[in-house]
MOPAC internal coordinates of N, CA, C and O (Angstrom, degrees):
PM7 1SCF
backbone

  N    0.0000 0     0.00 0     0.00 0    0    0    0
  C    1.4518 1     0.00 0     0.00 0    1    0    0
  C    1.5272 1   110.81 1     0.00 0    2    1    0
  O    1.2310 1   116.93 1   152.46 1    3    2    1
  N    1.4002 1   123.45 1   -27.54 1    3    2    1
  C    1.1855 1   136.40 1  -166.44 1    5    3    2
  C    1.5824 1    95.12 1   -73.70 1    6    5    3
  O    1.2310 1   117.74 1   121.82 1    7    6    5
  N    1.5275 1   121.90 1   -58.18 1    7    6    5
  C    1.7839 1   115.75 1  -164.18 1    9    7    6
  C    2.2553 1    92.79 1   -68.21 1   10    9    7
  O    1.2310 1   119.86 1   165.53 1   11   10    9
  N    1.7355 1   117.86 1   -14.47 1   11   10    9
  C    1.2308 1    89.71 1  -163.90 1   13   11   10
  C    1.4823 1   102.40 1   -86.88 1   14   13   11
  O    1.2310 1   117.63 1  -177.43 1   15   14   13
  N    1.3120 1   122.13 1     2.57 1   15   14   13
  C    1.3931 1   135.34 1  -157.85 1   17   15   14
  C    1.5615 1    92.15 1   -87.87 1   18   17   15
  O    1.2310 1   129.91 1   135.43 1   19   18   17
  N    1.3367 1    98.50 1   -44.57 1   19   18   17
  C    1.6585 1   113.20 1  -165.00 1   21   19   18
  C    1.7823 1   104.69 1   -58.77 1   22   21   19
  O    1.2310 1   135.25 1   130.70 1   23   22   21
  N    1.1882 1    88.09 1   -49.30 1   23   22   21
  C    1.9344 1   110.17 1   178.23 1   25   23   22
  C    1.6545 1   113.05 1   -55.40 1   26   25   23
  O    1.2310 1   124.96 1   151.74 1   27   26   25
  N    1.6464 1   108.07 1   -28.26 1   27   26   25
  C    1.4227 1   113.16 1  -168.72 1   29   27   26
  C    1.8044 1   111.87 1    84.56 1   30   29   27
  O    1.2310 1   121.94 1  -169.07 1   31   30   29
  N    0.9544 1   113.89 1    10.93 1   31   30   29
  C    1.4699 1   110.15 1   179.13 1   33   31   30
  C    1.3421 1   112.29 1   -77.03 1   34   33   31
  O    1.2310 1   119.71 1   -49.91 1   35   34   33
  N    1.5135 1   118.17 1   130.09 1   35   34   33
  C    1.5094 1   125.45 1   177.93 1   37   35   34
  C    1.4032 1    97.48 1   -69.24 1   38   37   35
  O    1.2310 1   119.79 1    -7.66 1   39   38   37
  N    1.5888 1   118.01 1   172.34 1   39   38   37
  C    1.1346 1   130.81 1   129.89 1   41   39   38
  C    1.5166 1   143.17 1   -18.70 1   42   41   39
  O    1.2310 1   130.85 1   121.41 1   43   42   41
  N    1.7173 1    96.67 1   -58.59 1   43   42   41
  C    1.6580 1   126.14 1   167.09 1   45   43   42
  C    1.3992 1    95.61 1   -59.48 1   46   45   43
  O    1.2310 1   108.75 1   108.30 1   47   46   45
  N    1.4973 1   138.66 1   -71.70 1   47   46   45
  C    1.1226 1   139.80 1  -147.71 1   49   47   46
  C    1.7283 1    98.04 1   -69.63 1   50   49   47
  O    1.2310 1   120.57 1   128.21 1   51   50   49
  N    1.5219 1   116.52 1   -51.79 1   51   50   49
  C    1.7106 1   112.79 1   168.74 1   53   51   50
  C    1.7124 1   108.00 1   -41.24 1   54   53   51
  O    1.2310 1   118.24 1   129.33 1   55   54   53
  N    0.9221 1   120.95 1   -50.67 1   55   54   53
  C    1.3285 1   121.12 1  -169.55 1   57   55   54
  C    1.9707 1   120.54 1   -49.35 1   58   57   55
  O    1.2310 1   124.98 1   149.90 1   59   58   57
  N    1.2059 1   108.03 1   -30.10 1   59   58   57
  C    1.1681 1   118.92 1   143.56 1   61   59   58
  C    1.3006 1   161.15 1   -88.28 1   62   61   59
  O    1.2310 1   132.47 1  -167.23 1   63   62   61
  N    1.4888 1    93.52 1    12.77 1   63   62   61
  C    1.7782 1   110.69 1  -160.25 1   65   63   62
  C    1.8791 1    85.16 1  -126.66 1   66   65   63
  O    1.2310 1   133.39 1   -30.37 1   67   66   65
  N    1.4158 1    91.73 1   149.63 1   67   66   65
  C    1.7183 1   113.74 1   175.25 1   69   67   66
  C    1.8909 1    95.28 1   -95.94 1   70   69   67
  O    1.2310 1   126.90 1   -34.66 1   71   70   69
  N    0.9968 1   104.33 1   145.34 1   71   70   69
  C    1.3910 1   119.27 1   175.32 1   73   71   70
  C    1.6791 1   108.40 1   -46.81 1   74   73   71
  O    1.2310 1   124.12 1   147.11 1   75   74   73
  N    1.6525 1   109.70 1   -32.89 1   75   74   73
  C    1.6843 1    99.76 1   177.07 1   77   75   74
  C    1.0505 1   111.34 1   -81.03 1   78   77   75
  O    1.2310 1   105.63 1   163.16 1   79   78   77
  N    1.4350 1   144.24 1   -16.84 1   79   78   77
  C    1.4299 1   149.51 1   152.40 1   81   79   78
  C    1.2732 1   101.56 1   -60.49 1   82   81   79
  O    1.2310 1    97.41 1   126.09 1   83   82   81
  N    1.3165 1   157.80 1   -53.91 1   83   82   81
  C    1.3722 1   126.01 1   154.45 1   85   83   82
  C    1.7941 1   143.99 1   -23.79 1   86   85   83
  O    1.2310 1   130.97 1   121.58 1   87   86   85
  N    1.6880 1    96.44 1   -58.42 1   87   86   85
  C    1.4008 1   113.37 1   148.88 1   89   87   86
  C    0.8959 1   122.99 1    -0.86 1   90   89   87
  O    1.2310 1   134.13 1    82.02 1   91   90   89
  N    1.6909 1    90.29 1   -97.98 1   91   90   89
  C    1.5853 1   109.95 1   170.74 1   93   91   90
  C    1.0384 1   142.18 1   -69.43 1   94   93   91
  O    1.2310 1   118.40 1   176.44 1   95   94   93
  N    1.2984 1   120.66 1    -3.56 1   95   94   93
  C    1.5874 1   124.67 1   145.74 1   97   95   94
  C    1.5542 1   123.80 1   -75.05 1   98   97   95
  O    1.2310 1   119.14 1   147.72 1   99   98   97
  N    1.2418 1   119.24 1   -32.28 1   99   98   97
  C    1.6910 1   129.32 1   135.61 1  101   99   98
  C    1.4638 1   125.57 1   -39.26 1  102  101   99
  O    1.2310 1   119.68 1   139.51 1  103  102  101
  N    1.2129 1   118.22 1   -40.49 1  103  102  101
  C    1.5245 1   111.05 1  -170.02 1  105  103  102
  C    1.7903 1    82.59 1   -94.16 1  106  105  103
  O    1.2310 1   110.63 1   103.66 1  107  106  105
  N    0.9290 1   135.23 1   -76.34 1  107  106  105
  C    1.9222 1   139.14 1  -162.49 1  109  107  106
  C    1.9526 1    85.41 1   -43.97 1  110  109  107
  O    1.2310 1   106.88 1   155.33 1  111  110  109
  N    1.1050 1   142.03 1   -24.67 1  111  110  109
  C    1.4105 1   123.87 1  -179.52 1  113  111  110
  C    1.7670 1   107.17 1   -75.03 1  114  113  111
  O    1.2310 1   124.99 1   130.32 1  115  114  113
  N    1.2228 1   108.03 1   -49.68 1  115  114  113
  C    1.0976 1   147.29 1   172.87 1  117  115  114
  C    1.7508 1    99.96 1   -22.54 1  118  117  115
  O    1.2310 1   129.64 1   111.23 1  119  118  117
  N    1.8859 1    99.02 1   -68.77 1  119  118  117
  C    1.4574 1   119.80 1  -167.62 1  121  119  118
  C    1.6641 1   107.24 1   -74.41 1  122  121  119
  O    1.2310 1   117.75 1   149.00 1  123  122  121
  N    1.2860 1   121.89 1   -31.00 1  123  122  121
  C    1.6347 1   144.32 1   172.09 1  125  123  122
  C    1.5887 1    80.77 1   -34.65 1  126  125  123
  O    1.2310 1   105.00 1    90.05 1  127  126  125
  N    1.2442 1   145.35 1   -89.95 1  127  126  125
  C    0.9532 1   144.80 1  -141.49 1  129  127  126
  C    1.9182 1   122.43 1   -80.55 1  130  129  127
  O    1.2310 1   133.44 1  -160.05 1  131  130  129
  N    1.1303 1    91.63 1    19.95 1  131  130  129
  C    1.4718 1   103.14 1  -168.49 1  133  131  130
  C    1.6650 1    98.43 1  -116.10 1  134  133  131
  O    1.2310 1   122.63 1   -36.03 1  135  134  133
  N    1.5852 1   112.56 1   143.97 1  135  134  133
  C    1.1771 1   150.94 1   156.42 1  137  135  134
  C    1.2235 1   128.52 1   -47.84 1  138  137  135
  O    1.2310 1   115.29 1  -107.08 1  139  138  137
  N    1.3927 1   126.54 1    72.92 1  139  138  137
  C    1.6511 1   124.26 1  -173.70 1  141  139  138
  C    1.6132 1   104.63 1   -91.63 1  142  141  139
  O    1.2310 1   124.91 1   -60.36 1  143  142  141
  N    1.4723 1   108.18 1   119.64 1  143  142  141
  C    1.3323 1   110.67 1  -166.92 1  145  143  142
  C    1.6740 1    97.28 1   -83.48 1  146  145  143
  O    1.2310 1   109.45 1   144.79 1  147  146  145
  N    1.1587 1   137.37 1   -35.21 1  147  146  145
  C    1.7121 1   124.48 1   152.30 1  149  147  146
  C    1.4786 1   108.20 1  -104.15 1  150  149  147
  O    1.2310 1   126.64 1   -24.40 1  151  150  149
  N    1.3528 1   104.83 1   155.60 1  151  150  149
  C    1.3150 1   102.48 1   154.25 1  153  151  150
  C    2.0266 1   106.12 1  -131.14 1  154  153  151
  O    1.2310 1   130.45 1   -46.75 1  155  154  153
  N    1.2016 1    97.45 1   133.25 1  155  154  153
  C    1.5444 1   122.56 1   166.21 1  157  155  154
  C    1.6001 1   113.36 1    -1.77 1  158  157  155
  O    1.2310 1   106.98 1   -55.24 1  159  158  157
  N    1.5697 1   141.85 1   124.76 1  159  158  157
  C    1.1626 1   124.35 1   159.37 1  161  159  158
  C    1.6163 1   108.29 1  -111.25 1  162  161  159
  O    1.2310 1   118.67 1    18.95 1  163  162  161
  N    1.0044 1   120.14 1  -161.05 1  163  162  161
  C    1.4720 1   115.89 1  -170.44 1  165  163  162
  C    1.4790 1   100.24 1   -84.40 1  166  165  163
  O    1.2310 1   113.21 1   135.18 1  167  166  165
  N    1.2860 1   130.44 1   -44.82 1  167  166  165
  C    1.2229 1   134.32 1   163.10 1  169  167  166
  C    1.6829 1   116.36 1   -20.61 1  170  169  167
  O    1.2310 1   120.64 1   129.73 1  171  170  169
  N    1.2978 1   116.38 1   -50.27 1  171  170  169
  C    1.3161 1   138.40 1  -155.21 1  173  171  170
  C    1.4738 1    88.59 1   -73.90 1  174  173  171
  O    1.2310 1   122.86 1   115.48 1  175  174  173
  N    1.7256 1   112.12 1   -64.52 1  175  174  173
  C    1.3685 1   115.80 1  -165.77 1  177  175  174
  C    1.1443 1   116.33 1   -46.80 1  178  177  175
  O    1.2310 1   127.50 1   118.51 1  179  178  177
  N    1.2767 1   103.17 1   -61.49 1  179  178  177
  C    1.6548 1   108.84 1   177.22 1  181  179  178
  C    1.3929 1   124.79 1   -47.34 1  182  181  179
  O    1.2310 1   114.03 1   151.23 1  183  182  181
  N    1.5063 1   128.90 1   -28.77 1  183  182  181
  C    0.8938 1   126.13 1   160.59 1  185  183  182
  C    1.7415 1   116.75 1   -68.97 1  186  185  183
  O    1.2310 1   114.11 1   141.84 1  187  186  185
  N    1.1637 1   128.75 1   -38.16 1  187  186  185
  C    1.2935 1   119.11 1   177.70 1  189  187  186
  C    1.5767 1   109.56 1   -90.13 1  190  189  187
  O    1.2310 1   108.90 1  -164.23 1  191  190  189
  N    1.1424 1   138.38 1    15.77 1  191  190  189
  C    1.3638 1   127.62 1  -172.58 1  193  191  190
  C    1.8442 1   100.32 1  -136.57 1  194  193  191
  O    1.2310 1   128.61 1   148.38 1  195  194  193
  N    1.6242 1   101.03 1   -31.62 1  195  194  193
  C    1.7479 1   104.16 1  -174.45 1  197  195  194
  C    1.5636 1    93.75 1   107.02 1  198  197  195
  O    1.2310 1   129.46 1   -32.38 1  199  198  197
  N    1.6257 1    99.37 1   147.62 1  199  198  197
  C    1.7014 1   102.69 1   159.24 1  201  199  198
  C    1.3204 1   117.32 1   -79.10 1  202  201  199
  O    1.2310 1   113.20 1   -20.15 1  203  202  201
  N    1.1730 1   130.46 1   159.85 1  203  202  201
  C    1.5189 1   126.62 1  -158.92 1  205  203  202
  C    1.7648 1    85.94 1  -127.11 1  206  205  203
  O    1.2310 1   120.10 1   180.00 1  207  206  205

């Protein structure tokens, strides 16, 4: 209850969420605060995904 308090999640709002939707709104808060020494351009994607 303590990390959902931290998150701001009501009661109401728990009432609809599965515990792995907590998680992962825990771990992506988690990453918010982290240092990406590149980030991705479209160039990049296309090379790792293919042009579509």
């Amino acid at each position: 209850m303590l990390r959902c308090a931290q998150l701001n999640l009501s009661d109401q709002a728990l009432d609809g969420m599965t515990m792995g939707m907590v998680f992962d709104m825990l771990i992506e808060e988690a990453n918010d605060h982290e240092k990406y020494p590149y980030k991705a351009t479209q160039k990049d994607i296309e090379a790792f995904f293919g042009k579509w």
